[in-house]
N, CA, C, O and CB atoms as a CASP TS submission, in Angstrom:
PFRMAT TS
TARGET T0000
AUTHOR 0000-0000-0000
METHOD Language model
MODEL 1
PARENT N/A
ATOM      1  N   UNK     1     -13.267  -0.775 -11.521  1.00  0.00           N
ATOM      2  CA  UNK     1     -13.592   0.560 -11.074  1.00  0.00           C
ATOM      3  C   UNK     1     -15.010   0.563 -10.494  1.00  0.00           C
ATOM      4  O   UNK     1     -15.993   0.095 -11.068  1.00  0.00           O
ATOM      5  CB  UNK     1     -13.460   1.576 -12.236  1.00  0.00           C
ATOM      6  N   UNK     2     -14.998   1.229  -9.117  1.00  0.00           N
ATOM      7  CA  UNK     2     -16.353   1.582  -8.702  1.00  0.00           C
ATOM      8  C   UNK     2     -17.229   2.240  -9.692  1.00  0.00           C
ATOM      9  O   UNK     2     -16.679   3.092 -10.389  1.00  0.00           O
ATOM     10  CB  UNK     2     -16.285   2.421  -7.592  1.00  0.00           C
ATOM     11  N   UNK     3     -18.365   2.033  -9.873  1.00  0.00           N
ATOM     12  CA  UNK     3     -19.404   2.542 -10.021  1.00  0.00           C
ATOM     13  C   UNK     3     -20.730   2.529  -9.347  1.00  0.00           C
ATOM     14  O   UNK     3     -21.685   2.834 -10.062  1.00  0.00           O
ATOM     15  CB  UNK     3     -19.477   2.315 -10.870  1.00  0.00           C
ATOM     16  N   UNK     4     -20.928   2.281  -8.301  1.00  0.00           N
ATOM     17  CA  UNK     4     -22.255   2.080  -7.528  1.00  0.00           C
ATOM     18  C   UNK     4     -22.490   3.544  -6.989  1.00  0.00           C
ATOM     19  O   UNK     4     -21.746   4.520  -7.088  1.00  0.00           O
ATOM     20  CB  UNK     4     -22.159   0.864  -6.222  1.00  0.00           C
ATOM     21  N   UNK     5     -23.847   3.419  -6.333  1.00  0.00           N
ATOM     22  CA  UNK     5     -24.250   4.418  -5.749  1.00  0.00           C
ATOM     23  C   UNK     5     -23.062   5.458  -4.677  1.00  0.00           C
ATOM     24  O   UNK     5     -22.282   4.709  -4.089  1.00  0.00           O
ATOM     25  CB  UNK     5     -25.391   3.768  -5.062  1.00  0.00           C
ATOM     26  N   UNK     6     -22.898   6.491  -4.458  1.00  0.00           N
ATOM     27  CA  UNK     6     -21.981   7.390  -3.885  1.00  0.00           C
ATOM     28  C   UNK     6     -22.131   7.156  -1.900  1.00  0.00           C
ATOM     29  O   UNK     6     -22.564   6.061  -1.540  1.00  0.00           O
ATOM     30  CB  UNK     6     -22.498   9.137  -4.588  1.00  0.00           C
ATOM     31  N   UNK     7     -21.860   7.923  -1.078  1.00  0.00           N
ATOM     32  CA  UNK     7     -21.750   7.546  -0.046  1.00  0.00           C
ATOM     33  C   UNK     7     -23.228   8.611   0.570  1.00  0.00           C
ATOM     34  O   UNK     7     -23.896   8.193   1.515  1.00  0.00           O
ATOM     35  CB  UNK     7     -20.113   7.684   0.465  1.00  0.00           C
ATOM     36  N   UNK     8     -23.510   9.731   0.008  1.00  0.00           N
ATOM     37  CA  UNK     8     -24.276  10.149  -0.048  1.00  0.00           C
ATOM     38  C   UNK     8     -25.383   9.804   0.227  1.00  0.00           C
ATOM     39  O   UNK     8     -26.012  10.191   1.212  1.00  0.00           O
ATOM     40  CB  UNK     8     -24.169  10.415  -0.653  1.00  0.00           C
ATOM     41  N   UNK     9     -25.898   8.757  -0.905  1.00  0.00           N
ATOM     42  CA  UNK     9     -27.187   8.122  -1.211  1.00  0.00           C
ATOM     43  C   UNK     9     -26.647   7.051  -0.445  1.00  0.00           C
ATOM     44  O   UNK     9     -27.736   6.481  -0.507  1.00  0.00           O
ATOM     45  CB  UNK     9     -27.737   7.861  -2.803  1.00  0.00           C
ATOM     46  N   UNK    10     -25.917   6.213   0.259  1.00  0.00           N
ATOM     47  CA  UNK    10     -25.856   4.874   0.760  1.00  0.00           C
ATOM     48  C   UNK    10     -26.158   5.346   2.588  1.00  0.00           C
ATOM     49  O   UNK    10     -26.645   4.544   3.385  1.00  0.00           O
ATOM     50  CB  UNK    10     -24.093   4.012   0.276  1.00  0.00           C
ATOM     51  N   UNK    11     -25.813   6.559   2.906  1.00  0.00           N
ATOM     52  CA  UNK    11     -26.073   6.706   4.045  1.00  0.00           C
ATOM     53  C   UNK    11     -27.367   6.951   4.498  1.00  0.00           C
ATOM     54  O   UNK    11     -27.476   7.349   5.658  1.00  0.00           O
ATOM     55  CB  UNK    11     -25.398   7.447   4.373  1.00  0.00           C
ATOM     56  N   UNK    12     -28.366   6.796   3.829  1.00  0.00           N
ATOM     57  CA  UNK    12     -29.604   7.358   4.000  1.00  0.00           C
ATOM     58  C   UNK    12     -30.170   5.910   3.918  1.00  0.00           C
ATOM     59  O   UNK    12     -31.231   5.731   4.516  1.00  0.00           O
ATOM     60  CB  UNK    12     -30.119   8.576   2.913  1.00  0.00           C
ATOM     61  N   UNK    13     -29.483   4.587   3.102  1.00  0.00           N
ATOM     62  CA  UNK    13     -29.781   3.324   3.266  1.00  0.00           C
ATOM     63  C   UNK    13     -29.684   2.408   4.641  1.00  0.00           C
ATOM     64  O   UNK    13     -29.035   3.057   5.460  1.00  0.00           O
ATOM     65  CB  UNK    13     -29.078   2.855   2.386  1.00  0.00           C
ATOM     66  N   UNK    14     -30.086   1.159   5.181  1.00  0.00           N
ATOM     67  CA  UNK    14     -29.786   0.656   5.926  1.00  0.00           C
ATOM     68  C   UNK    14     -28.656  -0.280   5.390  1.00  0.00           C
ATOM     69  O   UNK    14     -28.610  -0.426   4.169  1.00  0.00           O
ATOM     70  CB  UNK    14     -30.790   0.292   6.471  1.00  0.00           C
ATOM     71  N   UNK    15     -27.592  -1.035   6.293  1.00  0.00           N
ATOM     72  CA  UNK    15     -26.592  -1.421   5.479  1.00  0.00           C
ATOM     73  C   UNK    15     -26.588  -2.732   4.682  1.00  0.00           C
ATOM     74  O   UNK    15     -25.749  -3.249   3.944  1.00  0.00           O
ATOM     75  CB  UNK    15     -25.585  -1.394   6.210  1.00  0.00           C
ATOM     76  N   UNK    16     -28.343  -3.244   5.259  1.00  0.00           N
ATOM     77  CA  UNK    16     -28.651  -4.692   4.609  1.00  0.00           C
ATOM     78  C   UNK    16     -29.506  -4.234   3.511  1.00  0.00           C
ATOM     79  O   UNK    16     -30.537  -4.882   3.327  1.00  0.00           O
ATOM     80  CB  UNK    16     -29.463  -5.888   5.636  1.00  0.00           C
ATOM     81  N   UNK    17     -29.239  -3.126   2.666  1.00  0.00           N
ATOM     82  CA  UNK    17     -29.635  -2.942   1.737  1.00  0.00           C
ATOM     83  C   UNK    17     -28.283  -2.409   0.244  1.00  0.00           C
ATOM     84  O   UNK    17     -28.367  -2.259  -0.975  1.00  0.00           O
ATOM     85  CB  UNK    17     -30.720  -2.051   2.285  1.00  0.00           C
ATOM     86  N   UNK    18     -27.254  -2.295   1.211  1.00  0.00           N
ATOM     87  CA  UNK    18     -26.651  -2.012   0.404  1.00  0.00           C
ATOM     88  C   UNK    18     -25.878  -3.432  -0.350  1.00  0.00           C
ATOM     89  O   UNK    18     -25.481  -4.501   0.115  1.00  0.00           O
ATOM     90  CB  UNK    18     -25.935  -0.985   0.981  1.00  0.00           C
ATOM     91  N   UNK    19     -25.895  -2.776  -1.896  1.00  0.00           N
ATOM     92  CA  UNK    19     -24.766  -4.219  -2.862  1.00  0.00           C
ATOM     93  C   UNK    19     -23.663  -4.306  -2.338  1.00  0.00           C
ATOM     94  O   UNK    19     -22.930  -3.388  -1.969  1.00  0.00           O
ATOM     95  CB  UNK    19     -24.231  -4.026  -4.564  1.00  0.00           C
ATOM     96  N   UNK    20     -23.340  -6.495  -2.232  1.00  0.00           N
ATOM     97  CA  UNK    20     -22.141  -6.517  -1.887  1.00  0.00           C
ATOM     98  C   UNK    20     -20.893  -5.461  -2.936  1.00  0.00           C
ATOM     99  O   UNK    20     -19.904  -4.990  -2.374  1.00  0.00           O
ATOM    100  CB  UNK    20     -21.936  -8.083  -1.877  1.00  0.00           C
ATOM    101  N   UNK    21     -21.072  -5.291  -4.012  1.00  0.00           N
ATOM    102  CA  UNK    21     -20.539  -4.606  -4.147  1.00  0.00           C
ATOM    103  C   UNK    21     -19.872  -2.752  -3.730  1.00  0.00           C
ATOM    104  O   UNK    21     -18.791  -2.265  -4.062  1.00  0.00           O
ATOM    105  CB  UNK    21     -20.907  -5.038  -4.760  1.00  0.00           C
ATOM    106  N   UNK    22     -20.973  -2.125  -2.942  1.00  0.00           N
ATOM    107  CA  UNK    22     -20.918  -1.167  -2.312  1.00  0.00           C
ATOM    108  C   UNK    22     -20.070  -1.621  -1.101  1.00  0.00           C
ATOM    109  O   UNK    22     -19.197  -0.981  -0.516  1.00  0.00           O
ATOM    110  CB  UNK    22     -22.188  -0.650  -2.122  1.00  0.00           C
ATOM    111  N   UNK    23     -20.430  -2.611  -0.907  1.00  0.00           N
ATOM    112  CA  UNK    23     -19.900  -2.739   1.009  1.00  0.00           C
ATOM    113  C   UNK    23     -18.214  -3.100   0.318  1.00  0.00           C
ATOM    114  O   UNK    23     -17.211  -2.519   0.730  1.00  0.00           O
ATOM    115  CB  UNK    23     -20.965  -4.712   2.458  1.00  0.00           C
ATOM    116  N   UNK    24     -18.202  -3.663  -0.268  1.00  0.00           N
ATOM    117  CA  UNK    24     -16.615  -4.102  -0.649  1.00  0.00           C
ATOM    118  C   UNK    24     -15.658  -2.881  -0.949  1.00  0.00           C
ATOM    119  O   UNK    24     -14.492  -2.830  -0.557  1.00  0.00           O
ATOM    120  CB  UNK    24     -16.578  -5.077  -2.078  1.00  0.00           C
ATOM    121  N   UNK    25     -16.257  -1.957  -1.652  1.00  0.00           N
ATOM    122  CA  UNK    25     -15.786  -1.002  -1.974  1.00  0.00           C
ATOM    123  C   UNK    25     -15.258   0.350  -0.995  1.00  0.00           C
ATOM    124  O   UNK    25     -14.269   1.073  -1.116  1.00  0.00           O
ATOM    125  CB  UNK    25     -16.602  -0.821  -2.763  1.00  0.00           C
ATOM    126  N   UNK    26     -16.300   0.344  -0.050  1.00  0.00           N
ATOM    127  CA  UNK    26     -16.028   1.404   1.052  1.00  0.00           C
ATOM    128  C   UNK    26     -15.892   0.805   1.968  1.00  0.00           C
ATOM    129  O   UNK    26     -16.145   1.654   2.823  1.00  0.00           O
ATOM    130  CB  UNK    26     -16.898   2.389   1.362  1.00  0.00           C
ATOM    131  N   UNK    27     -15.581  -0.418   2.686  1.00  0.00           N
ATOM    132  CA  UNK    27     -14.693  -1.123   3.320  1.00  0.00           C
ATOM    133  C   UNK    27     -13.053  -0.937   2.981  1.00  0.00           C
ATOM    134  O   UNK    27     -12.179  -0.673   3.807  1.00  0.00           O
ATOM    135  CB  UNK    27     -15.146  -2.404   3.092  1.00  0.00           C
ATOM    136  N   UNK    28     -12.890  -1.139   1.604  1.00  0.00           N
ATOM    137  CA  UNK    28     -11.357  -0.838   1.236  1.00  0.00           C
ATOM    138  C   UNK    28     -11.343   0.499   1.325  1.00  0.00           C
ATOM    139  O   UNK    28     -10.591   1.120   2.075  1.00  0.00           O
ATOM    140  CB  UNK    28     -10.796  -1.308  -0.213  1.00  0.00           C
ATOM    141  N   UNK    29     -12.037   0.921   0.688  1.00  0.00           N
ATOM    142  CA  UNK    29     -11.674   2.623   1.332  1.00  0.00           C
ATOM    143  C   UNK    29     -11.303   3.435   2.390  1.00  0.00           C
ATOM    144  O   UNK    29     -10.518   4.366   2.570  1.00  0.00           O
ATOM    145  CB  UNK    29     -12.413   3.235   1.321  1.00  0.00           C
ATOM    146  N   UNK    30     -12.313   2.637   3.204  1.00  0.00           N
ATOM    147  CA  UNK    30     -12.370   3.174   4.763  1.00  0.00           C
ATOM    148  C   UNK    30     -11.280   2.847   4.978  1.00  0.00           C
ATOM    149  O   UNK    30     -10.416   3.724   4.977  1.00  0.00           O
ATOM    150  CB  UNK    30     -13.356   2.659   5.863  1.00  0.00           C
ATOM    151  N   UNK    31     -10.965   1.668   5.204  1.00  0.00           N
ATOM    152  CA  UNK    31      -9.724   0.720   5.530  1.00  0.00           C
ATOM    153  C   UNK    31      -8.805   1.518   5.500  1.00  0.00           C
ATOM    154  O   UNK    31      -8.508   2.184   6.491  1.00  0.00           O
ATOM    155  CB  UNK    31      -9.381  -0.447   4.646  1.00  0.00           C
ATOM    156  N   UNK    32      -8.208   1.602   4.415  1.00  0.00           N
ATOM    157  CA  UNK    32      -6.965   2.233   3.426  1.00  0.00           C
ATOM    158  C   UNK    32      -6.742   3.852   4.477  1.00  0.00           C
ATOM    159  O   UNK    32      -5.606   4.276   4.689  1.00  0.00           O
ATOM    160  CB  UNK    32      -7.700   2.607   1.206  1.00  0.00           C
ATOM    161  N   UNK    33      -7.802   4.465   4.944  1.00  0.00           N
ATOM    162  CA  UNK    33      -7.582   5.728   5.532  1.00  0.00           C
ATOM    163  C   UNK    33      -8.093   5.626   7.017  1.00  0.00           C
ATOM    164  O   UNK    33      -8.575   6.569   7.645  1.00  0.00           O
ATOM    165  CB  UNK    33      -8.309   6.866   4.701  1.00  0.00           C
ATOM    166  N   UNK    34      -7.942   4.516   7.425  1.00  0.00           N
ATOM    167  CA  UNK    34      -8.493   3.889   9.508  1.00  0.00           C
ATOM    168  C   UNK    34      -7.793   5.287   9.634  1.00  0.00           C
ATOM    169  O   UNK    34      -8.322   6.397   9.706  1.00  0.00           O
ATOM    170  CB  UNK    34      -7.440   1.886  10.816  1.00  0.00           C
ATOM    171  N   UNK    35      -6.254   4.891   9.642  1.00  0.00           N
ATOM    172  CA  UNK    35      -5.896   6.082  11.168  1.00  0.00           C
ATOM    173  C   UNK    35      -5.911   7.470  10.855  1.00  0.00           C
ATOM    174  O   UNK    35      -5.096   8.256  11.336  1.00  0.00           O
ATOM    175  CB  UNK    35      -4.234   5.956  11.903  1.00  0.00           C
ATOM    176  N   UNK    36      -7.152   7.917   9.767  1.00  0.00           N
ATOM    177  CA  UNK    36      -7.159   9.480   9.572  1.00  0.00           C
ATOM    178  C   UNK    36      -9.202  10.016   9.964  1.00  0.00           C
ATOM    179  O   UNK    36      -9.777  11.099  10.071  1.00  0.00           O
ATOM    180  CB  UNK    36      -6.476   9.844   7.390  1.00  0.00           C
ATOM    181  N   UNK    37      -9.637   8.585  10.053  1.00  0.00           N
ATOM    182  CA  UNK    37     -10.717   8.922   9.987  1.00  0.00           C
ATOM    183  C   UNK    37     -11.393   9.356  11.974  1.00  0.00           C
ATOM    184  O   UNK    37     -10.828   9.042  13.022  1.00  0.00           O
ATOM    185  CB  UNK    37     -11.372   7.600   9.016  1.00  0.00           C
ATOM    186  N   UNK    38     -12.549  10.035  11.820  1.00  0.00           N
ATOM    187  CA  UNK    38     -12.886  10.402  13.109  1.00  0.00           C
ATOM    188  C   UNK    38     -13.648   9.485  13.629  1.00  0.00           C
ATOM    189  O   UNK    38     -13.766   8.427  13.011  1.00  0.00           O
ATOM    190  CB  UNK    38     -13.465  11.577  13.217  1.00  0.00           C
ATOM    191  N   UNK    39     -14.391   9.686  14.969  1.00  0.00           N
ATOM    192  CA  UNK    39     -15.590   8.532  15.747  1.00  0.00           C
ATOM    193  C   UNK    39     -16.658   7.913  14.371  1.00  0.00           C
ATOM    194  O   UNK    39     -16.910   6.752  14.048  1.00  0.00           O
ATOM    195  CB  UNK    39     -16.900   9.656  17.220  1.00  0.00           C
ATOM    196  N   UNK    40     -17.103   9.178  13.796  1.00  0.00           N
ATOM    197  CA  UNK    40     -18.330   8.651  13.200  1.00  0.00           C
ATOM    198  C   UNK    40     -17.747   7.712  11.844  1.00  0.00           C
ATOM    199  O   UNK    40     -18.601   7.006  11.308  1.00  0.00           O
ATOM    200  CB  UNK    40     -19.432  10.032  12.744  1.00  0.00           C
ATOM    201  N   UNK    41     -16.368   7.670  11.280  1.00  0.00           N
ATOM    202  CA  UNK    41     -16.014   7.353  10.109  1.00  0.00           C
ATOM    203  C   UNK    41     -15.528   5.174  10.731  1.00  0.00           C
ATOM    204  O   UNK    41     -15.740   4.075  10.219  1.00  0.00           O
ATOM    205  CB  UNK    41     -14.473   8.811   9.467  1.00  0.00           C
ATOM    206  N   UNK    42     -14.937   5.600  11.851  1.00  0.00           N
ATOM    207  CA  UNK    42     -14.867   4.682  12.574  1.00  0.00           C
ATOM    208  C   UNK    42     -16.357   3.139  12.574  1.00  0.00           C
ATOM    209  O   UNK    42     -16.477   1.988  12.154  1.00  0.00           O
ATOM    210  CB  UNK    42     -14.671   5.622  13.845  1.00  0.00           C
ATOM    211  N   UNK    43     -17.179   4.188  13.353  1.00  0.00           N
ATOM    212  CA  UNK    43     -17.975   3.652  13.276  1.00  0.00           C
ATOM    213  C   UNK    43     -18.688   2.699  11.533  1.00  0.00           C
ATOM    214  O   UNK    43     -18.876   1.539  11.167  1.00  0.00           O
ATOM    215  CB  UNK    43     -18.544   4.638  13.955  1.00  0.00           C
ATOM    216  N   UNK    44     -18.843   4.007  10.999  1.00  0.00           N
ATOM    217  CA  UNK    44     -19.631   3.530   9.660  1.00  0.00           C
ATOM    218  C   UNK    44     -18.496   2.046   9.467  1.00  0.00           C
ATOM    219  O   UNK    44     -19.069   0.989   9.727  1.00  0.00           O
ATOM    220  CB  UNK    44     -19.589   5.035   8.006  1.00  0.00           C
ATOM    221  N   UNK    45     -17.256   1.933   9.121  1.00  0.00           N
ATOM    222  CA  UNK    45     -16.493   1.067   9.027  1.00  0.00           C
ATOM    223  C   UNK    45     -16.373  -0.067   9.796  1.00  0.00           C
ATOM    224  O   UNK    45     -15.698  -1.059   9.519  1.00  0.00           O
ATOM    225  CB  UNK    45     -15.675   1.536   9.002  1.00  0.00           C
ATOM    226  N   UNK    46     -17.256   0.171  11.064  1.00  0.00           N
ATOM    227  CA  UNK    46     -17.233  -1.146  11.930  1.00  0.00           C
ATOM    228  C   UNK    46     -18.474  -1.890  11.177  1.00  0.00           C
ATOM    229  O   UNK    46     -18.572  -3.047  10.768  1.00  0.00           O
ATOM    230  CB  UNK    46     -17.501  -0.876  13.792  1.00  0.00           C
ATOM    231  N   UNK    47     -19.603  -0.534  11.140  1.00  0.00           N
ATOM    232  CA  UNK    47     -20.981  -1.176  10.665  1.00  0.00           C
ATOM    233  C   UNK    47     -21.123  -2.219   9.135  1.00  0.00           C
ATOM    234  O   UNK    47     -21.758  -3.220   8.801  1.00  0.00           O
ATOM    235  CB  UNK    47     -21.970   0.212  10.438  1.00  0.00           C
ATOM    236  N   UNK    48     -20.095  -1.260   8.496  1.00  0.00           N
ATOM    237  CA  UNK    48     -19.870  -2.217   6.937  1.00  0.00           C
ATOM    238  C   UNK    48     -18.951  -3.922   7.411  1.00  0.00           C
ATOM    239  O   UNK    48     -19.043  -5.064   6.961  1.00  0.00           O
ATOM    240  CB  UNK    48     -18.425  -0.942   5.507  1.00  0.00           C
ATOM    241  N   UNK    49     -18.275  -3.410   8.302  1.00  0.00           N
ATOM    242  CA  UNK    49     -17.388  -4.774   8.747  1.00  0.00           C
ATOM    243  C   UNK    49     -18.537  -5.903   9.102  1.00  0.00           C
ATOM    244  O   UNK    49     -18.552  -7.025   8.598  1.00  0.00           O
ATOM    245  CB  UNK    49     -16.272  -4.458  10.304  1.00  0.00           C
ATOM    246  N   UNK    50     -19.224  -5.550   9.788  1.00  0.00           N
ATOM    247  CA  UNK    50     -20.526  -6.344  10.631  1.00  0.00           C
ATOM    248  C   UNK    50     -21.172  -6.989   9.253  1.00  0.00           C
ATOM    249  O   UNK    50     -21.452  -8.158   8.986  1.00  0.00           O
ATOM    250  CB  UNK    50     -21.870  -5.083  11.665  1.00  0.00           C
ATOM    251  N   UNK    51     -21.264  -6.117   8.700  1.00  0.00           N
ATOM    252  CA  UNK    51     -22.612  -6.473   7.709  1.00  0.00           C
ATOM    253  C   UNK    51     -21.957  -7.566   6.697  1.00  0.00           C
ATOM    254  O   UNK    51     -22.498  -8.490   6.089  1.00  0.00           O
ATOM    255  CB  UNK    51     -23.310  -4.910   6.698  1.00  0.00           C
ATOM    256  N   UNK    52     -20.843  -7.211   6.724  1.00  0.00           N
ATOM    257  CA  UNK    52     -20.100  -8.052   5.534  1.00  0.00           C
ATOM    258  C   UNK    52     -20.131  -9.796   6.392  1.00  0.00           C
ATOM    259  O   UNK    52     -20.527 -10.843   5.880  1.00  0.00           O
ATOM    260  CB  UNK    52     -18.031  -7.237   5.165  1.00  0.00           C
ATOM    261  N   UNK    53     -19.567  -9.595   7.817  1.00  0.00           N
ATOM    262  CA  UNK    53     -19.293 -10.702   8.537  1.00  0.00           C
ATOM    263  C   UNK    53     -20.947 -11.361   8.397  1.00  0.00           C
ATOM    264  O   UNK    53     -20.907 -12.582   8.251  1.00  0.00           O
ATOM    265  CB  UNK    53     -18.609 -10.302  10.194  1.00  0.00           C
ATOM    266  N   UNK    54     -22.349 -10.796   8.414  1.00  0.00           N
ATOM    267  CA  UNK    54     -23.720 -11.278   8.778  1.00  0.00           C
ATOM    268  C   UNK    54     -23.671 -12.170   7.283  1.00  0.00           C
ATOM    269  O   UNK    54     -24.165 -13.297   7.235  1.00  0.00           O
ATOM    270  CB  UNK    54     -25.135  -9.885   9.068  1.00  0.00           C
ATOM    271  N   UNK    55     -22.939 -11.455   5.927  1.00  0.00           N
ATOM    272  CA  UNK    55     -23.297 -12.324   5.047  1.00  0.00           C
ATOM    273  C   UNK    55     -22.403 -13.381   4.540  1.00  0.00           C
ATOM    274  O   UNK    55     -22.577 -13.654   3.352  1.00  0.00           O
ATOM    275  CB  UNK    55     -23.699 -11.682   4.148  1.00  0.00           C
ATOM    276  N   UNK    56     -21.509 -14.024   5.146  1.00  0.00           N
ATOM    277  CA  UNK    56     -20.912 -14.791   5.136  1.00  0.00           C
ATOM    278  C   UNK    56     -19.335 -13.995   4.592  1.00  0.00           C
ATOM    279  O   UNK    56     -18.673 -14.899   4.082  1.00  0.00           O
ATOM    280  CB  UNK    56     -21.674 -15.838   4.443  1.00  0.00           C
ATOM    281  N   UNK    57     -18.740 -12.994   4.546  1.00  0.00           N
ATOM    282  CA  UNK    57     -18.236 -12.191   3.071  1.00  0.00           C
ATOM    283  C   UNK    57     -18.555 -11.990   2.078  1.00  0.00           C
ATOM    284  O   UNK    57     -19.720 -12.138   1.707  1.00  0.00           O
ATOM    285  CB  UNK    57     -17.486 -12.409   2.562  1.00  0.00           C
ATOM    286  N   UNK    58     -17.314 -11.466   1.122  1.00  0.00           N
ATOM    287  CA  UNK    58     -17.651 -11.271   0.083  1.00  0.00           C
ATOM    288  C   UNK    58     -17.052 -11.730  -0.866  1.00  0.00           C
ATOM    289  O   UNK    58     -15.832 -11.828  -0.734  1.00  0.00           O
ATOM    290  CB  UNK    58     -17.782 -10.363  -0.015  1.00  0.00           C
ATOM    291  N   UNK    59     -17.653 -12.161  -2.115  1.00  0.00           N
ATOM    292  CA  UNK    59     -16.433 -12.754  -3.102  1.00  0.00           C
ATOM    293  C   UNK    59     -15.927 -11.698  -4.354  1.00  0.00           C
ATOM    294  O   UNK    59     -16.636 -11.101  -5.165  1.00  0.00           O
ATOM    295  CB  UNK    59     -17.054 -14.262  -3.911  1.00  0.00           C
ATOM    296  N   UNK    60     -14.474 -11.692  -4.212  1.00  0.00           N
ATOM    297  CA  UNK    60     -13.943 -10.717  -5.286  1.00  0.00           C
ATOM    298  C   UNK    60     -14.551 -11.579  -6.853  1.00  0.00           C
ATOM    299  O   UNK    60     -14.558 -12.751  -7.228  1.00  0.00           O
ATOM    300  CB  UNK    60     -11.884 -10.564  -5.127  1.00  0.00           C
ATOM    301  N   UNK    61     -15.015 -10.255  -7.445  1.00  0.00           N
ATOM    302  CA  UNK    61     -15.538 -11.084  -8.616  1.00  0.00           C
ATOM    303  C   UNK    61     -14.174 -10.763 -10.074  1.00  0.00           C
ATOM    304  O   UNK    61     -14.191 -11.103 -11.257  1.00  0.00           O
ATOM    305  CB  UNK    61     -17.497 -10.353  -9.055  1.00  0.00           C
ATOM    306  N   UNK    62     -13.128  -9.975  -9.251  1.00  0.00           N
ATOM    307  CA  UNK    62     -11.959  -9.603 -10.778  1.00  0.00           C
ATOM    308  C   UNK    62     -10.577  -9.857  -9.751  1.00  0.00           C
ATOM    309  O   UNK    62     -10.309  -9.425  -8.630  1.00  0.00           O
ATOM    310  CB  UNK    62     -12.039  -7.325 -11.728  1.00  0.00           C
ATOM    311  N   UNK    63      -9.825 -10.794 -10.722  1.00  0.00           N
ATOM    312  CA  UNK    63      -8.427 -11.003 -10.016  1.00  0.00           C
ATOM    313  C   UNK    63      -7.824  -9.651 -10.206  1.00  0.00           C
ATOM    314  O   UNK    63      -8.136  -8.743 -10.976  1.00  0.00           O
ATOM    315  CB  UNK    63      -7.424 -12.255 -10.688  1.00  0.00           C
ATOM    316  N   UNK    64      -6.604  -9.777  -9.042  1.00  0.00           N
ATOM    317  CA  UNK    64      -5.667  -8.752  -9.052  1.00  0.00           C
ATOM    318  C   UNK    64      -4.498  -9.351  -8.574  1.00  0.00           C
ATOM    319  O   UNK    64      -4.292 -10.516  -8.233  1.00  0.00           O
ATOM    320  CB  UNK    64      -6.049  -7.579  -8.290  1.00  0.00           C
ATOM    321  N   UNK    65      -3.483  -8.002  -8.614  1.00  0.00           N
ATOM    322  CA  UNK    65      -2.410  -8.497  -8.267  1.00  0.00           C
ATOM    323  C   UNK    65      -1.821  -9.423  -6.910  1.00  0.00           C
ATOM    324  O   UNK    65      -0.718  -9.970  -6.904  1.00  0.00           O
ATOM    325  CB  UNK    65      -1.913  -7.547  -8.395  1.00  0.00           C
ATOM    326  N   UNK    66      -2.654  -9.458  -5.955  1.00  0.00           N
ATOM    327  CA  UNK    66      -2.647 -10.229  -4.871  1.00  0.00           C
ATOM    328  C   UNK    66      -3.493 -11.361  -4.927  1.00  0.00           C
ATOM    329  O   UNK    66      -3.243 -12.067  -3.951  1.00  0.00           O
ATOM    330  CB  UNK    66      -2.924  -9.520  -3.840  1.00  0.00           C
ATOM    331  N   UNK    67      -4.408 -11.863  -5.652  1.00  0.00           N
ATOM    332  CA  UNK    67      -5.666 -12.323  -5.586  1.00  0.00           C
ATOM    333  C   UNK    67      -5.957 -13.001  -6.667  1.00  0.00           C
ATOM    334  O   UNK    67      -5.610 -12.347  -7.651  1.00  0.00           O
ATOM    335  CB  UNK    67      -6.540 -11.414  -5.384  1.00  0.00           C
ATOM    336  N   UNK    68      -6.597 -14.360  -7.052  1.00  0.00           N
ATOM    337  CA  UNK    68      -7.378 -14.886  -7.979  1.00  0.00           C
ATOM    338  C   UNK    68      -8.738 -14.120  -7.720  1.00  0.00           C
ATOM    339  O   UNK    68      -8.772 -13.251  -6.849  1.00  0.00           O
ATOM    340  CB  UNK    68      -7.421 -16.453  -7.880  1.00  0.00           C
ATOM    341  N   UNK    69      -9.601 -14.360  -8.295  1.00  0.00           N
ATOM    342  CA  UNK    69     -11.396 -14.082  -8.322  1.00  0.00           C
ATOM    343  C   UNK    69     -11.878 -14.750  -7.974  1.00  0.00           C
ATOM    344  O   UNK    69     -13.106 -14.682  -7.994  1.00  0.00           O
ATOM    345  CB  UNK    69     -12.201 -13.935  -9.302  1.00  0.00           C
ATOM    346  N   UNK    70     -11.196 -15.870  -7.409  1.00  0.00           N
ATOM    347  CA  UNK    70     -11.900 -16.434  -6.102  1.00  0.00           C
ATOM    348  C   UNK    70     -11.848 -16.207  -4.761  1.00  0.00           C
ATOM    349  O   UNK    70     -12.570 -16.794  -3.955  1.00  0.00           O
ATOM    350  CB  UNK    70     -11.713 -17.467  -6.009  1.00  0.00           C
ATOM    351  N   UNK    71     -10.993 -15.349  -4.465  1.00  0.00           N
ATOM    352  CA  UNK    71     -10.772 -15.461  -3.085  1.00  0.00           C
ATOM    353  C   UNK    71     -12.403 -14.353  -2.237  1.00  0.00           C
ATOM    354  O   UNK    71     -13.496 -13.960  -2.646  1.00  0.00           O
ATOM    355  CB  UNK    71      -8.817 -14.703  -2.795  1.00  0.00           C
ATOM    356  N   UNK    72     -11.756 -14.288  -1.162  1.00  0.00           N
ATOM    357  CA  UNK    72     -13.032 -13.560  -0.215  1.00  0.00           C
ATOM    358  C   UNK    72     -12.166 -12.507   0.872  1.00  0.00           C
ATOM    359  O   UNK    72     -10.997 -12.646   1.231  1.00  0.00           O
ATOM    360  CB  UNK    72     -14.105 -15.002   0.887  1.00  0.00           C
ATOM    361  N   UNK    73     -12.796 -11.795   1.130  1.00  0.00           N
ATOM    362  CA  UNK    73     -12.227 -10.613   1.671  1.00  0.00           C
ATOM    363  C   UNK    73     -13.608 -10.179   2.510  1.00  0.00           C
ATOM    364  O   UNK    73     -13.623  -9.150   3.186  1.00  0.00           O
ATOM    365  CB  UNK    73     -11.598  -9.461   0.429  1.00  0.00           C
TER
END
């Protein structure tokens, strides 16, 4: 379960400040709702995409049903 900072307080951040854990989190989010979101929701979701790609990804740190805790996303 998320618990990091809200979207609120992350938008007022630059995105190389935010925890891989934040970016992982509202990446799937965003994701999960692409074809409902508008230009600017778009955007933020390209910008988290970017940022994730600058740090090589990310590593899931809890398996799930698709996934060991190793994989990267």
């Amino acid at each position: 379960m998320y618990a990091g900072r809200d979207m609120t307080a992350l938008s007022m951040e630059p995105k190389d400040n935010w925890q891989d854990l934040e970016l992982g989190y509202f990446h799937h989010a965003l994701s999960q709702a692409a074809p409902y979101l508008n230009q600017e929701g778009v955007t933020l979701l390209r910008e988290i995409n970017n940022e994730i790609k600058l740090r090589g990804g990310l590593t899931q740190r809890e398996a799930s049903w698709e996934s060991s805790s190793e994989s990267r996303f």
